[in-house]
N, C-alpha and C positions, 0 to 999 in steps of 0.2 A: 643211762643218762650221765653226761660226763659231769663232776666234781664243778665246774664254774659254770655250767647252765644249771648248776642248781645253788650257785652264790646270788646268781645273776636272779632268779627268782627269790632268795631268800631276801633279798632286798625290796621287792620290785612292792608295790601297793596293791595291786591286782591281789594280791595271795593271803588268804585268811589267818589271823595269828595261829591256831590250830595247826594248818599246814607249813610255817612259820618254824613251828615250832618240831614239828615231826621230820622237818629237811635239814633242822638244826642236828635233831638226835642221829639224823643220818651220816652227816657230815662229821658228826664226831666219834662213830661206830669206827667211821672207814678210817680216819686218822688213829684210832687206838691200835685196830689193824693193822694199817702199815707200820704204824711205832713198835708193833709187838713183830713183826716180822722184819725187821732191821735190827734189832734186839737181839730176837733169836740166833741169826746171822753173824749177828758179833761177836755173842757170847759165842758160839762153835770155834769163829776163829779161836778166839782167845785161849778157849779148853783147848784144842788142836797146837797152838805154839806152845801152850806152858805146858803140856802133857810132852811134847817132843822135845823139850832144855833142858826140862827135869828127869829125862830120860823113860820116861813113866811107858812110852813106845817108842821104837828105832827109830829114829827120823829117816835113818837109809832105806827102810821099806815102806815106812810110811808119809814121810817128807814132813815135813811143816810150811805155815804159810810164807815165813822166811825163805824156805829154802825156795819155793813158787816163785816167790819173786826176783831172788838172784836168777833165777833160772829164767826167768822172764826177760829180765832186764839184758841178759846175754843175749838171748837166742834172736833180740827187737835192735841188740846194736850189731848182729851178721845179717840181718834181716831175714832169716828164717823162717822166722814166726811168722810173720807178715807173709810172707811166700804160703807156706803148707796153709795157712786160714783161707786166703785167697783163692789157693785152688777147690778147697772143699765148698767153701763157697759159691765158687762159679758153676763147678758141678751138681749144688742142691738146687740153686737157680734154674739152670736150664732143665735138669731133671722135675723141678714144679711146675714148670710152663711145658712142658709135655707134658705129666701125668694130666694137669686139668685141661688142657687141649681137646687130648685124646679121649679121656674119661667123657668131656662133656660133646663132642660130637657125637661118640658112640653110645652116648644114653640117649640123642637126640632120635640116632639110626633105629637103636629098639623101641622106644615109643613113636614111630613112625610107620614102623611095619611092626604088626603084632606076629609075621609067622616068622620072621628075624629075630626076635624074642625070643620066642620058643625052643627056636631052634638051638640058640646060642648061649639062651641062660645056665643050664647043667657044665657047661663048660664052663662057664667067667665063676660058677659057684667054686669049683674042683682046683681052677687057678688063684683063684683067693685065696684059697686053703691050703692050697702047697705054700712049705714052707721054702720061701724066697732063695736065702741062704745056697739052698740044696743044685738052685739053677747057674747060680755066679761062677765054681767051677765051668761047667756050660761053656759059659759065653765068651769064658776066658780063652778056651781050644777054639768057639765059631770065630772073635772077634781079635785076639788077642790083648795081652796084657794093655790096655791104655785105657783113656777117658773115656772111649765111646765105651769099654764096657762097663764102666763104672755107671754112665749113665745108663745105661741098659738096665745094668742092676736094680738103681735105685727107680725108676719107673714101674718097673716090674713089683716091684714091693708095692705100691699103691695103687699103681691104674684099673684093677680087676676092682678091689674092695669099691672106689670110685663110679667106676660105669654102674655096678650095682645098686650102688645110695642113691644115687643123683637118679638110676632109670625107676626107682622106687618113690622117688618125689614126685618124680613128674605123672607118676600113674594115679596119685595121692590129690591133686588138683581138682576143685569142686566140679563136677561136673556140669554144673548147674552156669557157670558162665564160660563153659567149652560150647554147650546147648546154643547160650546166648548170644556168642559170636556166629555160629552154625546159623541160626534164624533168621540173622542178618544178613546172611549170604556173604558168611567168611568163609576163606578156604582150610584148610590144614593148616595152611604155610601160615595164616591168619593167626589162627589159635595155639600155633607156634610163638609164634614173637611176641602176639598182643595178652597171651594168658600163664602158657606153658612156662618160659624162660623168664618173664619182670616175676613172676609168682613164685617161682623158686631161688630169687637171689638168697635170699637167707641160706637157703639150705647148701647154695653152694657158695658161700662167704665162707659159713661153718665146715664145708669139707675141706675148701681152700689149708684152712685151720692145721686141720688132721694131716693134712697131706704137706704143708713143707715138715712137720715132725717125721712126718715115715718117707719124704724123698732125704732127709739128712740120714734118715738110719740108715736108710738102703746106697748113701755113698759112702758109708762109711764101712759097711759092709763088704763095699766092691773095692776101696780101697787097704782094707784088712789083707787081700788077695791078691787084686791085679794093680795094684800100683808103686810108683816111683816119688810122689807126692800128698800132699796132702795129712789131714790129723789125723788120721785111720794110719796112715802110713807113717806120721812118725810115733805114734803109738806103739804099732808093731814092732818097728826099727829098735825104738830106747828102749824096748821090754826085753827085745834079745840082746842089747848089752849093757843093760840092769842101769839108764840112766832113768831111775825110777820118778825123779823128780820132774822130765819132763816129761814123762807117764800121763803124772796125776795133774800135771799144768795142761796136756791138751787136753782130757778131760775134763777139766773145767773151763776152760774155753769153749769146749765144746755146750756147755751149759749155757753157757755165756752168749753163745750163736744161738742157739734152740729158741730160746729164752727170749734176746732180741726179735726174732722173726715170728715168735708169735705175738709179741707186741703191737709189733710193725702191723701184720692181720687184723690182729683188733682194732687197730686205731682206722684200719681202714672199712672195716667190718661198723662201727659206729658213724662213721665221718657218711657211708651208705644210708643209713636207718633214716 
């Protein structure tokens, strides 16, 4: 429940002082939380610059948040940064609306036909379980070096784990109101849309979740390799000629992106419920 449908009740009349009083205590749990976790945050910076002035660690290997931000401020007036953000972005984007495309037609395919299941599960196990990483050389000799294989990559990273979860939901489904469509003289297709898919939005809001975190890994991974742009690629680039500072800047941007987009998820994962 979000933070002002529960001001909005703590006001209202309708609601017993008792509860009153228990959505107060909650409200002030989460506020000490967040207070302690901006705190936390701050303090680091602060240990982080006055360790790196007072020379306590190299600022040239390890930078300070000084240094982050001259470097920031540089890279946003060539417009760099803005450029390599944009492209990794665009590529986790399209890479998340294929994995959950794909993921969720193909868990529709195996719970449609049970001997498509059978058939195919020991495979989607064995491709989960390969380590992703190992395939991105690969694609790089099928497709070459550019975006399609970056996307490649990063699809690849999540869409096996995907088909598996979601075709595991859907087997999970009370049977009891599969029956009750069925008695009524619903089809398949019925108990598809009318039970199957509103019944598992949860569980695929919550993969949604999982899966823009591992289509950003898996672009960042393909751009580690096959690329000309991107944070993975200026990562790679400043690490071979020791611009260390804008290292640890696109990694924290890269937080900074993670971070937003699972936000983004939940707000939309709540704004559903």
């Amino acid at each position: 429940m979000k933070d002002s449908d529960i001001r909005k009740q703590l006001y209202s009349n309708e609601v017993s002082p008792q509860q009153k009083q228990y959505l107060s205590n909650y409200l002030k749990t989460n506020k000490r939380i967040k207070r302690w976790q901006y705190m936390i945050l701050i303090l680091f910076l602060l240990l982080w610059q006055t360790a790196a002035s007072f020379g306590w660690i190299d600022p040239f290997i390890f930078s300070s948040p000084g240094r982050l931000l001259k470097c920031g401020l540089s890279m946003i007036k060539d417009g760099s940064l803005m450029y390599h953000t944009g492209i990794t972005l665009l590529e986790t984007f399209v890479s998340f609306f294929l994995v959950n495309l794909i993921g969720i037609l193909a868990a529709v395919i195996l719970w449609w036909n049970n001997t498509i299941a059978k058939i195919f599960e020991p495979y989607l196990v064995v491709l989960n379980s390969l380590p992703k990483s190992a395939l991105a050389p690969v694609f790089i000799v099928w497709l070459g070096a550019n975006m399609k294989t970056i996307i490649v990559a990063a699809v690849s990273v999540a869409v096996f784990g995907t088909i598996l979860n979601l075709f595991t939901s859907f087997q999970t489904v009370e049977q009891d109101k599969i029956r009750l469509i069925q008695t009524l003289g619903g089809s398949k297709k019925d108990v598809l849309f009318k039970v199957i898919l509103p019944g598992n939005i949860p569980a695929i809001l919550s993969q949604m979740k999982v899966n823009i975190g591992l289509s950003l890994v898996g672009v960042i991974i393909g751009e580690f390799l096959a690329a000309k742009s991107g944070l993975g690629y200026l990562i790679i680039y400043s690490s071979q000629v020791f611009r260390l500072d804008c290292v640890i800047l696109s990694i924290v941007i890269l937080c900074i992106v993670a971070t937003g987009l699972f936000l983004l998820l939940s707000k939309i994962e709540k704004h559903m419920e």
